[in-house]
Phi, psi and omega in degrees: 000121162304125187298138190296305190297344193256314187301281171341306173311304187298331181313307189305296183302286169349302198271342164296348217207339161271345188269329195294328173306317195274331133355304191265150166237216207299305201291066177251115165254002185306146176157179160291120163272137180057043193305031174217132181216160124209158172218154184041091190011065154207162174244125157264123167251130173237131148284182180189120177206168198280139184283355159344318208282321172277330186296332174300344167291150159326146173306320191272001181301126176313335189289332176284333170267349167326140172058019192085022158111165171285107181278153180302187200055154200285343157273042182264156189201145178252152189250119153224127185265141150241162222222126177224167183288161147249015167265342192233352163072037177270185130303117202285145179196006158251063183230141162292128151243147201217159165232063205285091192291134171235143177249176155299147209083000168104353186279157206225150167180148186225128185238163189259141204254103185286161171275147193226135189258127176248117174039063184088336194278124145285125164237202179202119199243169163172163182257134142227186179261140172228129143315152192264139173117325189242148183300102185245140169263114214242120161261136166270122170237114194236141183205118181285127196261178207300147198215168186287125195252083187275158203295150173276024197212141179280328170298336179256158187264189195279168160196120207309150172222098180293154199251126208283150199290145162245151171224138179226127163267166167224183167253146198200120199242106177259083179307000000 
């Protein structure tokens, strides 16, 4: 059975993917392939939508100051992930998440994905820029912080036990 956190999640990514359609245009293929991935027990869902979208608010809407505000230009976009456990389908919401866009040839670049509240939801968003035409490879890096390990032994105390960062790529095309 799907989890109320997952459905919200798919909800999210869906509509994101449904606005980016009304966007685009119809010979358009652009988008995420395969916006769901997981590893090492979390599930990532990525969005990809035009910051066009955020920019239509009002000044005082909170979605218009996010992230330092919306930046111009017409390939500016904004990336949103959501992060789930996947044995308990909780929602992930204490993680650095970062996104680290690679194009062809090898140029690199990495923005940090703040945490964001969506219909209710936390999720973790941020802007960048994608050029039109190219294939870009997007890792969702999510790293968690360190949490209390208890001991196999009654004699011993608990102790932190860090949690190694996971990353899932994906693909991302901007017509």
């Amino acid at each position: 059975m799907i989890s109320k956190h997952i459905r919200s999640a798919i909800a999210l990514v869906a509509a994101a993917g449904m606005f980016a359609a009304v966007m685009a245009p119809t010979n358009s293929h652009a988008g995420v392939v395969d916006g769901v991935r997981t590893a090492d027990g979390l599930v990532m869902y990525l969005g990809v939508v035009p910051a066009a979208t955020v920019r239509g608010h009002a000044k005082s809407h909170p979605e218009a100051r996010m992230h330092g505000g919306v930046p111009a230009g017409s390939h500016s976009m904004h990336i949103v992930a959501a992060v789930f456990d996947e044995a308990s389908g909780a929602r992930i919401t204490d993680a650095k998440v970062r996104a680290h866009i690679t194009e062809p040839g090898g140029l690199q670049r990495t923005i940090r994905l703040e945490p964001m509240t969506v219909a209710g939801a936390l999720t973790f968003g941020g802007f960048t820029t994608f050029q039109r035409g190219i294939k870009y490879r997007i890792g969702i890096e999510v790293e968690r912080p360190p949490h209390m390990q208890s001991s196999p032994s009654k004699n011993t105390p608990p102790r932190m036990h860090r949690v190694p960062a996971v990353t899932a790529h994906f693909t991302y095309t901007h017509d």
